[in-house]
C-alpha positions in Angstrom: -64.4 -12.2 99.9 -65.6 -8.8 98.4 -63.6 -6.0 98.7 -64.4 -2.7 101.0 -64.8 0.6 99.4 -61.6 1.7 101.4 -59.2 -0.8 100.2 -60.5 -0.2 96.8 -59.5 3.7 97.3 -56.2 2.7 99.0 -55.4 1.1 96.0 -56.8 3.8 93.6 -54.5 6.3 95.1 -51.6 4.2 94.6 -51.8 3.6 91.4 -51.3 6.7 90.0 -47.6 7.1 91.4 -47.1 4.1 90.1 -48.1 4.5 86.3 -46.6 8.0 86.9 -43.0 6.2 87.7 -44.0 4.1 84.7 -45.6 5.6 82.1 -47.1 3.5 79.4 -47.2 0.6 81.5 -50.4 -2.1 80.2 -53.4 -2.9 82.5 -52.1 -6.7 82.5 -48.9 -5.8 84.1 -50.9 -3.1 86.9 -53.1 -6.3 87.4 -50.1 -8.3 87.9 -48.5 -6.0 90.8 -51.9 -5.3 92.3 -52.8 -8.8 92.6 -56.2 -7.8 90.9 -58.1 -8.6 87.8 -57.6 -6.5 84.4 -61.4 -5.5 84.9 -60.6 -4.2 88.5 -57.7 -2.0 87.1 -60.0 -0.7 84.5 -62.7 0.2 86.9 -60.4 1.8 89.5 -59.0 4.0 86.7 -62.6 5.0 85.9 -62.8 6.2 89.4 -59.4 7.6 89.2 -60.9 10.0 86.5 -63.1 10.9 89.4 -60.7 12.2 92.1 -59.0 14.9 92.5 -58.9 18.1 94.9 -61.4 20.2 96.4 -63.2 22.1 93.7 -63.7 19.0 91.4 -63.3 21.1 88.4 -60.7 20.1 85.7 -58.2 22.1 87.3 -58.0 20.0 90.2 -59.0 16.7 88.5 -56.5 13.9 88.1 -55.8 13.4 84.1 -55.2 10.1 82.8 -54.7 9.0 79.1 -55.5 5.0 78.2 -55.2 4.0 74.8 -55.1 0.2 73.2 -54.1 -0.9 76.9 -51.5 1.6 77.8 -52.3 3.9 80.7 -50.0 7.2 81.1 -50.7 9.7 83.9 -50.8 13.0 82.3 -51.7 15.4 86.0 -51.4 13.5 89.1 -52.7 16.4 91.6 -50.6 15.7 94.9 -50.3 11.5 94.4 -47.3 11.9 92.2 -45.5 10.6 95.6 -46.8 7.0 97.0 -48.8 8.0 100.0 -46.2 8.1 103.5 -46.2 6.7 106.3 -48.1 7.8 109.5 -45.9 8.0 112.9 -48.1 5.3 114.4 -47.3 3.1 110.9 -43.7 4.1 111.6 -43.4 2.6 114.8 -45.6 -0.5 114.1 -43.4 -1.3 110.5 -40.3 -1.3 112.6 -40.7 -2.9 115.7 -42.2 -5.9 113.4 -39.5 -5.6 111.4 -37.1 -6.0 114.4 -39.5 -8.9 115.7 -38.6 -10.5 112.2 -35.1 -9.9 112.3 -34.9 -11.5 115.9 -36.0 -14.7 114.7 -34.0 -15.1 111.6 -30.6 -16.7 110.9 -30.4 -15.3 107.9 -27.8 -12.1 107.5 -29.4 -11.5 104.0 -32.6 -11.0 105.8 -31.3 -9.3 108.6 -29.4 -6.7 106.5 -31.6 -6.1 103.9 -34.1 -5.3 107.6 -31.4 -2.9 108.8 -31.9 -0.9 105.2 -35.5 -0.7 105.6 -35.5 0.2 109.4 -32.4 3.0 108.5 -35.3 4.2 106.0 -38.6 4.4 107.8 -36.5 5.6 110.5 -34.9 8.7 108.5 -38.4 9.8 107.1 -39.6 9.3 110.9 -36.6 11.5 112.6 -37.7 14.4 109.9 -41.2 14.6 111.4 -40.0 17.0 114.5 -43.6 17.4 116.8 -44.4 21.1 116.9 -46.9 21.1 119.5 -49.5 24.4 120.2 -47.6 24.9 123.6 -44.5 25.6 121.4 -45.8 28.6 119.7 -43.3 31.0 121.3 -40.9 29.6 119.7 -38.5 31.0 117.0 -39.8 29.5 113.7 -43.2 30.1 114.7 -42.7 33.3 115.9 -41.1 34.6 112.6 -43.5 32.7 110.2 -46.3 33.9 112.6 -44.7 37.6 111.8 -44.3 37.0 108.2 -48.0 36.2 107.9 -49.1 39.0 109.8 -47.3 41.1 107.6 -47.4 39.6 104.0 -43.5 39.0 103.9 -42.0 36.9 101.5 -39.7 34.4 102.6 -36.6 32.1 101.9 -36.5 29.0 103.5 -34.7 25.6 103.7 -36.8 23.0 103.4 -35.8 19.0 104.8 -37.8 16.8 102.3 -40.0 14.2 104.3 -40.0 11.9 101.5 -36.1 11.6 100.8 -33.9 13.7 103.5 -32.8 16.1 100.7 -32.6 19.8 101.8 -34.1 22.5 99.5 -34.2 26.2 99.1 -38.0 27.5 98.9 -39.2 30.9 98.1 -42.8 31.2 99.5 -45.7 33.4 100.8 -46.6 32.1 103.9 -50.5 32.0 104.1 -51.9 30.0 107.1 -50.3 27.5 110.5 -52.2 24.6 111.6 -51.9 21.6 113.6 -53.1 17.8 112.8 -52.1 14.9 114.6 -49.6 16.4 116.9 -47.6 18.3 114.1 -47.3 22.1 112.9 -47.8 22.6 109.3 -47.4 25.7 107.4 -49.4 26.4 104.2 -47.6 28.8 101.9 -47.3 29.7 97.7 -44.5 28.2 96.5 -42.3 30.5 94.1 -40.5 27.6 93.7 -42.5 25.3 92.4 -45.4 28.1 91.5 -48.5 26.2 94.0 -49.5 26.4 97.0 -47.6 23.4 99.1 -47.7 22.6 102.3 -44.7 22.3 105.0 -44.2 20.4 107.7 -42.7 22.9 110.5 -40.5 20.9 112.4 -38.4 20.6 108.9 -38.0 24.2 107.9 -34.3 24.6 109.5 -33.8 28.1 108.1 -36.0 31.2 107.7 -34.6 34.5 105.9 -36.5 37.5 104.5 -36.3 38.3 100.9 -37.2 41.8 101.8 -40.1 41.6 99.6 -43.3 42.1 100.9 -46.8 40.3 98.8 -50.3 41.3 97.7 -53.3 38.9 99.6 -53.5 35.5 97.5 -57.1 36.4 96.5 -56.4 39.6 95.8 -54.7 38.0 92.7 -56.8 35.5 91.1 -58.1 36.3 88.1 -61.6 36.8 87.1 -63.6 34.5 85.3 -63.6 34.8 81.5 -65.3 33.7 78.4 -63.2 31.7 75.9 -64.4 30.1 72.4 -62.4 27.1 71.0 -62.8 25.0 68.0 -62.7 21.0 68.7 -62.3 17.6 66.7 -64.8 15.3 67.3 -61.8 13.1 68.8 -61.7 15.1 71.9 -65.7 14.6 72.8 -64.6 12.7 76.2 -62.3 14.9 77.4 -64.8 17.8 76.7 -67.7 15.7 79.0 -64.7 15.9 81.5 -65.1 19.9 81.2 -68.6 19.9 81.6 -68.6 21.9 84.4 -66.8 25.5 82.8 -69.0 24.8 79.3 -71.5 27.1 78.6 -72.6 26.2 75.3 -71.8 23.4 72.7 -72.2 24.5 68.9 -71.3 23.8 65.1 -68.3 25.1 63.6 -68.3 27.1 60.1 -64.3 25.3 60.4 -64.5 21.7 58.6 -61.3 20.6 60.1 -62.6 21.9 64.0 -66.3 21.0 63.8 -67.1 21.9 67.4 -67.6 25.3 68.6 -67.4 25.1 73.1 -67.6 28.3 74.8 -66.0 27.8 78.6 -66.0 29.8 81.4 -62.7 29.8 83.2 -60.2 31.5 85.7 -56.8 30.1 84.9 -55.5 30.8 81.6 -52.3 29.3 82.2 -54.1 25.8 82.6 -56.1 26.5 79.5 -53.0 27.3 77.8 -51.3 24.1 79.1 -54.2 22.2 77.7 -54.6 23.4 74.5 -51.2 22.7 73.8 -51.1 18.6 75.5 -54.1 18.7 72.8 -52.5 20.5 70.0 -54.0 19.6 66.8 -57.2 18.7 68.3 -57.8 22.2 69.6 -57.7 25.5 69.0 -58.8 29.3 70.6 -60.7 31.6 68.7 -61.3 34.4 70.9 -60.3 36.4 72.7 -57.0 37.7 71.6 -55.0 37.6 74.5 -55.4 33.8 75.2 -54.4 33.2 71.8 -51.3 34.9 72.4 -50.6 32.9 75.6 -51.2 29.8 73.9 -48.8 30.9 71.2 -45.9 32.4 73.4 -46.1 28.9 75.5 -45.7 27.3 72.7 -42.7 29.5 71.6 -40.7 28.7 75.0 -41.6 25.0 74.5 -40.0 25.3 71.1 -37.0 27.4 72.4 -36.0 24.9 75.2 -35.4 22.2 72.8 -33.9 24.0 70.4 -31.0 24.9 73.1 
């Protein structure tokens, strides 16, 4: 029977946590755990290559390395997490697990179903339902204030995924609803990106006393960069199709290719050029050289310590 173009994506989007938790792992073995064909794996990954967040560019691509066999995740966008559980899933996961537990003799099976119901159960309790007809209430009322008012915040944060409680600083940028739930969209100091929140698990809100300029306000303008390639790298460059401008012979014999790109995020260029160090190099302008090389600097420093 021929597989359906959702299954196919289902099982896309979970491989990437997977090689993520694993990196290096072969294409046998990811055929092996998902019950697939080596030729399967290899043409998920191609679509893999595909994916990414809205925007498409290689900022928001997902980055993959394969090599002799070996797959590595290098930027898994939001799938470094396998994808959770729905509160319909939830419910149907447990009560069959509780249907299996009835009608087994086993206390192996019926503890190890305990564990898994404890689980599912935990992750479910952290979903609390902030409904529109809740608005008045006190966490929306101060994040709804803090948005009016670009206030930076503090909060503390219950992780849907584990339990675990973190302290966030954030911008607060936009509430929504989906499925019965509030969500807040917010920058993340923290983890420097835009995350999203579910509501019902912020249990504490504080102001910084800061106050923060409009999100757009702050990104950058587009600029023109030059770098000198290796012929190695002429894949990953058909990846970046979409900020090159022009494609031209270097006067460098050890960089052969001259790419001009257009881009926005020098921090991401930076990054880049450094995963690809000896394979790629800026030269011009000035001041992205300089990023690259104080990046490079820290990198150095933090393993010196």
């Amino acid at each position: 029977m021929s597989e359906t173009a959702i299954s196919r994506a289902v099982r896309t989007f979970d491989l990437i946590p997977y090689i993520l938790n694993n990196p290096g792992v072969s294409i046998r073995e990811l055929a092996e755990v998902f019950n697939t064909s080596e030729d399967q794996i290899n043409t998920d990954l191609q679509l893999a290559f595909m994916c990414g967040l809205p925007g498409y560019t290689p900022y928001e691509l997902i980055e993959l390395q394969i090599s002799d066999g070996y797959v590595s995740v290098r930027q898994p966008q939001v799938l470094d997490k396998p994808r959770s559980f729905t509160a319909e899933e939830q419910l149907a996961l447990t009560l069959g697990l509780k249907s299996i537990q009835s009608a087994s003799n086993s206390s192996q099976v019926t503890e190890r179903i305990d564990s898994l119901i404890r689980k599912l159960n935990l992750n479910y309790a952290n979903q609390v339902n902030v409904s529109r007809e809740n608005l008045g209430n006190e966490t929306l009322s101060k994040l709804s204030t803090a948005i009016k008012s670009r206030e930076e915040l503090q909060i503390e944060y219950i992780s849907k995924m584990n339990g675990q409680a973190s302290t966030r600083t954030i911008w607060p940028l936009k509430i929504y609803f989906e499925n019965g739930f509030g969500y807040l969209s917010a920058f993340c100091l923290t983890s420097n990106a835009t995350r999203t929140f579910l509501i019902g698990n912020i249990k504490a809100i504080n102001s910084s006393g800061k106050k923060y300029e409009p999100i757009l306000d702050q990104t950058p303008s587009e600029i023109e960069v030059v770098v000198l390639c290796k012929e190695e790298i002429k894949l990953f460059l058909e990846r970046m199709k979409r900020l090159v401008i022009s494609v031209d012979n270097s006067s460098d014999k050890k960089y052969p290719i001259k790419v001009k790109l257009r881009i926005s995020n020098i921090d991401w260029l930076a990054r880049t050029l450094l995963r690809w160090s000896g394979y790629m190099k800026v030269e011009s302008p000035e001041n992205v050289k300089q990023r690259v090389k104080t990046l490079a600097n820290d990198c150095l420093a933090n393993y010196s310590r």
